[in-house]
N, C-alpha and C positions, 0 to 999 in steps of 0.2 A: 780446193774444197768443192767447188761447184759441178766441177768434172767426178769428183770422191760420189758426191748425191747419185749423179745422174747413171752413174755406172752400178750404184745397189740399186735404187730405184728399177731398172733393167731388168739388174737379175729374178728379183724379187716380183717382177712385170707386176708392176705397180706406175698408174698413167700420173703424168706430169706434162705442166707446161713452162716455159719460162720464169712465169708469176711465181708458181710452187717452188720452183727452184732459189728463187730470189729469198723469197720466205726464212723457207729454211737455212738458205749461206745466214742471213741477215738473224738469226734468231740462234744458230749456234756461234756466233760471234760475240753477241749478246749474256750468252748461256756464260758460255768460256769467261770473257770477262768479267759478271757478277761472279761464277763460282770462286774466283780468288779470295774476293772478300767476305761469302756466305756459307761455303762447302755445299754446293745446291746438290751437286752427285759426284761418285768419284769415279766415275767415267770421264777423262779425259781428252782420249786416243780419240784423232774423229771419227775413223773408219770404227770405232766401238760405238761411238753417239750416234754413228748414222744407224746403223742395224740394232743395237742394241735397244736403244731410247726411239726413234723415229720410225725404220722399218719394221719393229715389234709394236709398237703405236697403232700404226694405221691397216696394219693386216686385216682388219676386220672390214673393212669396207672391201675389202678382194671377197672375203667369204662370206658378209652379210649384206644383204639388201638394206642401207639405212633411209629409208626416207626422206625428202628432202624436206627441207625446215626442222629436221626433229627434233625434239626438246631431248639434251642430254646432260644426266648431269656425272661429274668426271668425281668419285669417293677416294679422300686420298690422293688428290693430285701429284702431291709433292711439288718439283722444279715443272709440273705441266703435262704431268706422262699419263694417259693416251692425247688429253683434252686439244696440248695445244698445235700436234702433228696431225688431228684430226681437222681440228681449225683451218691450219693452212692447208688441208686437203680441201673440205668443203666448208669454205666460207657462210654455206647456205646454215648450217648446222646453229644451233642458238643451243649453247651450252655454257652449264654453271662448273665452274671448279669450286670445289669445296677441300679446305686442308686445316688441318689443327694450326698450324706455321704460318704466323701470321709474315716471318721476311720471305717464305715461300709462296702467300700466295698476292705479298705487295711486290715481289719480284715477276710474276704472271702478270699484274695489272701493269707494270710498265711497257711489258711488250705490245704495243700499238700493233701488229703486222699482222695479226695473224686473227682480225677477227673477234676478239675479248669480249665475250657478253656479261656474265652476273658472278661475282666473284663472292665465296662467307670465309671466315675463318672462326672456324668451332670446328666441335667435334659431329662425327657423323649422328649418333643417338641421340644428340640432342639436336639437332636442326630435321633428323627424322621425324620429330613431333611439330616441328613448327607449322600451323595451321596453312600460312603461304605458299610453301614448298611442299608438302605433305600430297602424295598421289600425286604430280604434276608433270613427272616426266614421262614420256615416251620409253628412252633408256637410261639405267643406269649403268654405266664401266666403272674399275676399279683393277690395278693394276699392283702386285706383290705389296697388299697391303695389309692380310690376315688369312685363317685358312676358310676355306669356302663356308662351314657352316657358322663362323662367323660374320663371315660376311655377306650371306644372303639374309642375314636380321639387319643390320645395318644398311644395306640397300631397295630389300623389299618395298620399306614404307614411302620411298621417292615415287615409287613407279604406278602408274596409273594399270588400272586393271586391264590385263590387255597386250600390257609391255610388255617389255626385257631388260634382264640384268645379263650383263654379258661382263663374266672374270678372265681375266687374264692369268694362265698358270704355264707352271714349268711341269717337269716331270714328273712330278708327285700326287699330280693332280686326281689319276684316280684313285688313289688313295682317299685323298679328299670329298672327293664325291660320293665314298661308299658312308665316309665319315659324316656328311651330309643330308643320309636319308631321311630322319627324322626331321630336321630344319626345315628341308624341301616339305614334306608332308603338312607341317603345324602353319608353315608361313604362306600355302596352299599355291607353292610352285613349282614349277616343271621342266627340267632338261629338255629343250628342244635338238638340240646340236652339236656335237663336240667335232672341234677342227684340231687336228696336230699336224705340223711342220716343224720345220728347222731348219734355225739361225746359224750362220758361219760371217767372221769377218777373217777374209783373207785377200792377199793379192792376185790369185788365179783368176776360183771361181769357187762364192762362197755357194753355189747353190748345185754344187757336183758333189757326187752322192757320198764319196770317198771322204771329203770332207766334213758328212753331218754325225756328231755323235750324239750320246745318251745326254751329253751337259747342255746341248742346244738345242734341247727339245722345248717348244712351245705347242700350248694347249688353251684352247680359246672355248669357254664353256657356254652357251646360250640359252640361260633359262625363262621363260612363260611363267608372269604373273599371273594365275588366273583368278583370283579374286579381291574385293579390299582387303586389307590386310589389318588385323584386329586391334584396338586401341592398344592392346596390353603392350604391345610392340613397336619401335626396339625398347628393350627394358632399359636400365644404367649400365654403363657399362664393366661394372665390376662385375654384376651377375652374367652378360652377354660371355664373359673372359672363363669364370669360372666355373659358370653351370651353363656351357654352353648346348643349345637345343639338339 
């Protein structure tokens, strides 16, 4: 497995040192094992954990300048996806995972390795409002958890004015974004960025061009909060579902 890491890591020229590597063997052995008892993901295959879960993870620090110490909080975590391959990338990082799952996100606090800072289990609109967390982050991610104009109401109200909310998307994504205009506008945010690549797990070379198709298209969106963001928001989430901005 440890040779499996360091051989996407390569291709994918994403830097590592022994530690990271340690991390990771130590935390998908971890994964593997809880997932019997909890169904955390149904990603398996390691060569799919690695690129799929981890190499889709941490791309962002290839394409974005994250600062160090930045307050990040991960929307939707699930089993840890981006939060905890960011962790074991930079330890420096002080990020909150947030997950409705409560054996999801007491499965994150067990893993000691990778750095674990502030853990909630609730829902994102409602801890949106919580006076504590409210404006406090630098970034918020948030990785195939809803479509963008839902999910920049739910993210928006973490991020301190100034930040970024950085979604993780597949190929549908502009579609999303054009679906998004109005969200973008009322919740007074702003595309800074759009990165697309593409994922391949193979035994070659997933990062040879023959290899990349339409279904391994990843799209990393980077948008600018620029101002507080209005009490009214996020609403509940029936209305966030059904009358979305």
């Amino acid at each position: 497995m440890r040779k499996d890491l360091e051989k996407y890591f390569d291709i994918y020229d994403i830097k590592y040192d022994e530690n990271i590597i340690k991390n990771f063997y130590d935390f998908t052995k971890y994964l593997l094992s809880e997932n019997k008892k909890y169904n955390l993901t149904s990603i398996t295959d390691i060569n799919e954990i690695i690129v799929k879960h981890y190499i889709d993870s941490v791309m962002i620090l290839k394409y974005f300048d994250i600062p160090e110490n930045a307050n990040i909080i991960d929307i939707g975590t699930g089993a840890g996806f981006p939060g905890v391959p960011l962790a074991i990338m930079r330890p420096d990082l002080n990020i909150t995972f947030l997950d409705s799952s409560n054996k999801k996100i007491k499965f994150i606090e067990k893993f000691a390795g990778a750095g674990i800072h502030n853990l909630y289990c609730g829902r994102a609109e409602e801890y949106g409002r919580d006076i504590n967390i409210r404006e406090s982050y630098d970034y918020a991610v948030s990785r195939a958890v809803a479509r963008l104009n839902i999910l920049c109401e739910l993210a928006s109200p973490f991020i301190k004015p100034g930040g970024y909310f950085i979604a993780y998307k597949s190929k549908a994504a502009h579609e999303e974004i054009i679906e998004a205009e109005n969200a973008l506008k009322i919740l007074d945010l702003k595309i800074e960025k759009i990165i697309e690549f593409d994922l391949h797990v193979g035994r070659d070379d997933p990062g040879a061009p023959q290899n990349q198709t339409e279904n391994n298209k990843r799209i990393l969106i980077k948008i600018k909060k620029l101002k507080k963001t209005s009490p009214k928001y996020p609403r509940n989430f029936a209305n966030i579902t059904k009358n979305p901005l």
